[in-house]
OpenMM code with the backbone's topology and positions (N, CA, C; nanometers):
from openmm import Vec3, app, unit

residues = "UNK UNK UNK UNK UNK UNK UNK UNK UNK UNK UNK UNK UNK UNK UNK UNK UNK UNK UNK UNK UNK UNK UNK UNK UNK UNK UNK UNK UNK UNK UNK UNK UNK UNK UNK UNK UNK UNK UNK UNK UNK UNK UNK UNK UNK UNK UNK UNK UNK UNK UNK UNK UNK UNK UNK UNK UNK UNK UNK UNK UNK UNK UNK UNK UNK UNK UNK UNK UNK UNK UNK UNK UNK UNK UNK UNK UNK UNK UNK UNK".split()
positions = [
    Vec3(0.0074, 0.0538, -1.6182),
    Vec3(-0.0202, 0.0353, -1.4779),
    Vec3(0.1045, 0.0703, -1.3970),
    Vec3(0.0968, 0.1512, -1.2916),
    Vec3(0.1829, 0.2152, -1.2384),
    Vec3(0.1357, 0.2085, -1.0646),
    Vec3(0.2541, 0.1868, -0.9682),
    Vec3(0.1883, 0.1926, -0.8363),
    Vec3(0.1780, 0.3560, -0.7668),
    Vec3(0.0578, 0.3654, -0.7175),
    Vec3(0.0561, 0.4764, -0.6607),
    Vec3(0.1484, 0.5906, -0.6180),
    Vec3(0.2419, 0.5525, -0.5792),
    Vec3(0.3465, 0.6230, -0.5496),
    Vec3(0.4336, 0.6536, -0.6604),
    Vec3(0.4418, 0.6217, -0.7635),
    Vec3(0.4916, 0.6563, -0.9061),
    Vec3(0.3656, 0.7978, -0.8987),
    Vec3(0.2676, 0.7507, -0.9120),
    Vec3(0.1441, 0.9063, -0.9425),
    Vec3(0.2183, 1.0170, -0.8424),
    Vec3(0.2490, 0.9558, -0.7328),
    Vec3(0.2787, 1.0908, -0.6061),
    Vec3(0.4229, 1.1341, -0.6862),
    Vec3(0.4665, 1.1188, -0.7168),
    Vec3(0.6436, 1.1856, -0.7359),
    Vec3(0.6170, 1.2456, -0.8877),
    Vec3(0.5673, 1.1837, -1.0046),
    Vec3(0.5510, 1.2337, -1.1155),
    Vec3(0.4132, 1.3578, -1.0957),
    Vec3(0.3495, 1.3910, -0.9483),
    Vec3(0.3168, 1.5497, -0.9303),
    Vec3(0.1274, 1.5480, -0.9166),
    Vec3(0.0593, 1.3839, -0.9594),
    Vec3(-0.0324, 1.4132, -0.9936),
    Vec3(-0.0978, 1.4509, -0.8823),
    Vec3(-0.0285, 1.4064, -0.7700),
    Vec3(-0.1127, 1.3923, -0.6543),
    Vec3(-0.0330, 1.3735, -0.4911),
    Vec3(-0.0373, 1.4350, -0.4258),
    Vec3(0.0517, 1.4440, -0.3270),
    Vec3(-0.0299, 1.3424, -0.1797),
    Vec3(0.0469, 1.2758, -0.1066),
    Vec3(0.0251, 1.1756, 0.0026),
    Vec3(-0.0901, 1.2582, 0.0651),
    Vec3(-0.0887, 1.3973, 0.1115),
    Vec3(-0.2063, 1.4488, 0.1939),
    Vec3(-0.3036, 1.4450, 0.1340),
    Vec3(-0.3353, 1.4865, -0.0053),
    Vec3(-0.4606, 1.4674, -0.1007),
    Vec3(-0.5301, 1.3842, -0.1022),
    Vec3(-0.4168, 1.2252, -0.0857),
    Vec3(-0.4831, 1.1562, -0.0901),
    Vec3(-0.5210, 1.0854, 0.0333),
    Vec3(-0.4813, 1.1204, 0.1639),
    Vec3(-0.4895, 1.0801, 0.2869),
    Vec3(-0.6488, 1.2037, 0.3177),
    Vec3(-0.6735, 1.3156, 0.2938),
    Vec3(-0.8107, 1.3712, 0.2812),
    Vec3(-0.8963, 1.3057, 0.1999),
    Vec3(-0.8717, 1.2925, 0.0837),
    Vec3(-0.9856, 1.3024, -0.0106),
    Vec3(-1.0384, 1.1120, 0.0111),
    Vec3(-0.9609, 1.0280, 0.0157),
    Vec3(-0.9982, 0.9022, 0.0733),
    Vec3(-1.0812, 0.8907, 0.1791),
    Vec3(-1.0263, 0.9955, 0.3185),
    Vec3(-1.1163, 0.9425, 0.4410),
    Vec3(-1.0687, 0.8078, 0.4951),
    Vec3(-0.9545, 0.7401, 0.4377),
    Vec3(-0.8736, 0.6354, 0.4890),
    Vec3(-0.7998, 0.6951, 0.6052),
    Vec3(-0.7402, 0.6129, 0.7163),
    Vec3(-0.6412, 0.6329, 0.7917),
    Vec3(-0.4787, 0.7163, 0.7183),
    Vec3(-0.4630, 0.8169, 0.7886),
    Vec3(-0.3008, 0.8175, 0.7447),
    Vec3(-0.1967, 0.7044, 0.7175),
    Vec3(-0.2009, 0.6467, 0.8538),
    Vec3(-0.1029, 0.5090, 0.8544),
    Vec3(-0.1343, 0.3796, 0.7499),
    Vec3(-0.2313, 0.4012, 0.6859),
    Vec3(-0.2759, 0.3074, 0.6192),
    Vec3(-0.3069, 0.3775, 0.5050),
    Vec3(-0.3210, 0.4989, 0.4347),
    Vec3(-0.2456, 0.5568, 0.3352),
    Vec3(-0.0829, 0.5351, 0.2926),
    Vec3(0.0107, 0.5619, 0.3683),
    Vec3(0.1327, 0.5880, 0.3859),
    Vec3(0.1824, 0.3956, 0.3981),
    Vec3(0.1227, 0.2756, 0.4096),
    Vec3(0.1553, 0.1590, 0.4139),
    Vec3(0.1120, 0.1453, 0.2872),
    Vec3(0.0219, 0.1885, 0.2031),
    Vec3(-0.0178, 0.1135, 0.1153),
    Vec3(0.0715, 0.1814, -0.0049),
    Vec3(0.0702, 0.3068, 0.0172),
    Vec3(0.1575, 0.3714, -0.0544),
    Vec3(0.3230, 0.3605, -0.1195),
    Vec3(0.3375, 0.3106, 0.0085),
    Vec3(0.4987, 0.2390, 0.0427),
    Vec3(0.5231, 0.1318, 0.0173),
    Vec3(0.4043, -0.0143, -0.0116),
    Vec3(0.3940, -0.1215, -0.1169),
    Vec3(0.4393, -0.2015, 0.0483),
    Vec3(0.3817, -0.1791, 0.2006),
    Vec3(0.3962, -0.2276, 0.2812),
    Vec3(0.2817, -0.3284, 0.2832),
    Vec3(0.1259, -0.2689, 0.2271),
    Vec3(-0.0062, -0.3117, 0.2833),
    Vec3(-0.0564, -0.3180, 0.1329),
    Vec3(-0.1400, -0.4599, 0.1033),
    Vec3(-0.2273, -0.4733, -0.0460),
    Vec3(-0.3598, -0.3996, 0.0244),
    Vec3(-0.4720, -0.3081, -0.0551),
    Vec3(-0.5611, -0.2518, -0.0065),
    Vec3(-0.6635, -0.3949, -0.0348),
    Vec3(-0.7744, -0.3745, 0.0209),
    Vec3(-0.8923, -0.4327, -0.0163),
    Vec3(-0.9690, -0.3631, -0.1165),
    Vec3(-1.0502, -0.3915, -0.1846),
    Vec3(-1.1559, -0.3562, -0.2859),
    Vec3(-1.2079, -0.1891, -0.2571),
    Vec3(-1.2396, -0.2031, -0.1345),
    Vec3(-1.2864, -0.0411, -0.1143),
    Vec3(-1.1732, 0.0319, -0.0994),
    Vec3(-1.0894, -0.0025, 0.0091),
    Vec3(-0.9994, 0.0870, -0.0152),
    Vec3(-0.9041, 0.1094, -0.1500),
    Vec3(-0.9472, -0.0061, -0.2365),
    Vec3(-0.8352, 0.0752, -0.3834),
    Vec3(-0.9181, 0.1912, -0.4959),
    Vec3(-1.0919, 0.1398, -0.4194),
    Vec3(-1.1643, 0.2461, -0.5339),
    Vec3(-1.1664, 0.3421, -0.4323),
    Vec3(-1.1541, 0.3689, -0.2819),
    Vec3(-1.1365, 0.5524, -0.2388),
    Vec3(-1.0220, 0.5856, -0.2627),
    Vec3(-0.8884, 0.5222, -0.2546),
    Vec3(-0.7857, 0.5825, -0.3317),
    Vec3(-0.7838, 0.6253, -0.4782),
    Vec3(-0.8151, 0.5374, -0.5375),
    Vec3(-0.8173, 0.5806, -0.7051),
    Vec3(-0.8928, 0.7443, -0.7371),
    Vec3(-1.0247, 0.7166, -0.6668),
    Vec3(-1.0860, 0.8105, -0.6910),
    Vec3(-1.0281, 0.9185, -0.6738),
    Vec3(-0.9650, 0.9499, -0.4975),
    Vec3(-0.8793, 1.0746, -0.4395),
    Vec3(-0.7795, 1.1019, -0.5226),
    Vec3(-0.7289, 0.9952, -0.6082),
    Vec3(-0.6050, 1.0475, -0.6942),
    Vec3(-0.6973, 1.0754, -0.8553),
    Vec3(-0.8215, 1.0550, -0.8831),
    Vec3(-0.8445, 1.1053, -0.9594),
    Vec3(-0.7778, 1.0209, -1.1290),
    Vec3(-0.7902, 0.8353, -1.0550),
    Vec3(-0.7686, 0.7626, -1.1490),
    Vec3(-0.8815, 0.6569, -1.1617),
    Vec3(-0.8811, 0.5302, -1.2435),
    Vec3(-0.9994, 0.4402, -1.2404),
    Vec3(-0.8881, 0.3526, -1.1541),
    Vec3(-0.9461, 0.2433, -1.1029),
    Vec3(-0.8430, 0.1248, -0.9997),
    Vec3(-0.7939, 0.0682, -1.1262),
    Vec3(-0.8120, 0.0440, -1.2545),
    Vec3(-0.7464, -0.0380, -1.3342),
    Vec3(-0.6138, 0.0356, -1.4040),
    Vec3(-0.5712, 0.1791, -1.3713),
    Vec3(-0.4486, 0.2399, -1.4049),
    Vec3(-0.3629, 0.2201, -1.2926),
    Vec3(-0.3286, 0.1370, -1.1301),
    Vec3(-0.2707, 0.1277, -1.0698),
    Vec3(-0.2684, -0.0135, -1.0161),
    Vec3(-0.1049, -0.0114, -0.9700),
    Vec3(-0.0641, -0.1772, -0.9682),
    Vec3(-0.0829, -0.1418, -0.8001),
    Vec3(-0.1556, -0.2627, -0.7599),
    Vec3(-0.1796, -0.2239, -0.6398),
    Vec3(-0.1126, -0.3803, -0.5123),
    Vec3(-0.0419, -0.4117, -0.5668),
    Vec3(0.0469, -0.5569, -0.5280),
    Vec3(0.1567, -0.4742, -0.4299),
    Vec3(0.2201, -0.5719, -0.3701),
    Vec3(0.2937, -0.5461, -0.2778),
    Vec3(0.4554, -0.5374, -0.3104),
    Vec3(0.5034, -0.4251, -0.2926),
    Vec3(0.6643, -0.4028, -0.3755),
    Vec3(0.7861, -0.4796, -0.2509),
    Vec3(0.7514, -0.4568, -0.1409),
    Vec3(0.7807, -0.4988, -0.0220),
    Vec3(0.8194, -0.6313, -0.0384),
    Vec3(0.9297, -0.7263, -0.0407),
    Vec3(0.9004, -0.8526, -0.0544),
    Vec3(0.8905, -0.9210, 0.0737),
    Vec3(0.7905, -0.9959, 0.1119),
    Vec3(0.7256, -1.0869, 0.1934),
    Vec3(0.8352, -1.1731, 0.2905),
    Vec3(0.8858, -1.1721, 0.3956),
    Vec3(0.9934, -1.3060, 0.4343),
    Vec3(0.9384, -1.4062, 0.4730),
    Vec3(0.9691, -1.5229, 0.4601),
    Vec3(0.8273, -1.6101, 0.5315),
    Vec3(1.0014, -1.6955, 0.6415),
    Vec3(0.9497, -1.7230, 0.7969),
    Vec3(1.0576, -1.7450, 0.8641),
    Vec3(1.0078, -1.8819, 0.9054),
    Vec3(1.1023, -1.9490, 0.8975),
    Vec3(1.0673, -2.0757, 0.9767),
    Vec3(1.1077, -2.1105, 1.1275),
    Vec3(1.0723, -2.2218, 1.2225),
    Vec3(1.1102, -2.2462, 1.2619),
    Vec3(1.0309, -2.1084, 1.4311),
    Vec3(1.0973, -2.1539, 1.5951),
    Vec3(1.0233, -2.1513, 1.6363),
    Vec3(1.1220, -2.0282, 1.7307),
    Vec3(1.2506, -2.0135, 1.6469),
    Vec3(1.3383, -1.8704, 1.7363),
    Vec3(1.4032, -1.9644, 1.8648),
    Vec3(1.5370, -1.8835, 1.8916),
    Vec3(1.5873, -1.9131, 1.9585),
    Vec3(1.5348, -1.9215, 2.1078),
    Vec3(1.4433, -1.8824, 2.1385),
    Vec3(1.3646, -1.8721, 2.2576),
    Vec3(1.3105, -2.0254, 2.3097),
    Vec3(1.2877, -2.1296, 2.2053),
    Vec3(1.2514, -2.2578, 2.2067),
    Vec3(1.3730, -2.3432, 2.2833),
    Vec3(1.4919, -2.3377, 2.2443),
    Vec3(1.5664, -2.4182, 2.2582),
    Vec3(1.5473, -2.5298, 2.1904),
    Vec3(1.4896, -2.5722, 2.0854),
    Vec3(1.5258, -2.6327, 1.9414),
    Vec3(1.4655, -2.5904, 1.8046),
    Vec3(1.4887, -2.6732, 1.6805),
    Vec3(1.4829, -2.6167, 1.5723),
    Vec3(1.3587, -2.7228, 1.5597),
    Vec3(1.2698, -2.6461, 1.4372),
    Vec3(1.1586, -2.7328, 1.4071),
    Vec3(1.1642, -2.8026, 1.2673),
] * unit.nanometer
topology = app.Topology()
chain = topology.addChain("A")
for resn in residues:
    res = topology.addResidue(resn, chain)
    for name in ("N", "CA", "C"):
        topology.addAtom(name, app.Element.getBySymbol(name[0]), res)
């Protein structure tokens, strides 16, 4: 299991191929690609397909790590 973007650089399949052959948004090709955005169910079987894999040969989790922020910003004038 490999994330999509491993397939794009090792040649199988280039970002436009799969931004046509999906029928997905560009920007939401290019997020999911980039391990910005987890797809939903449909969108990981029109990608798979456009790349010409099954959804169970790609890790489709988020590489991006998550920040979670607390608290309410200096704009409040206190801390929570």
């Amino acid at each position: 299991m490999k994330p999509i973007a491993r397939y794009i650089e090792e040649g199988r399949t280039s970002l436009d191929q799969l931004i046509t052959a999906s029928g997905l948004d560009a920007k939401l090709v290019k997020a999911i690609v980039s391990g910005n955005y987890t797809p939903s169910p449909m969108q990981r079987q029109r990608l798979a397909g456009a790349a010409g894999l099954s959804i169970d040969e790609i890790s489709w989790g988020h590489a991006v790590p998550v920040e979670h922020l607390r608290g309410n910003g200096p704009q409040c004038g206190r801390p929570t």
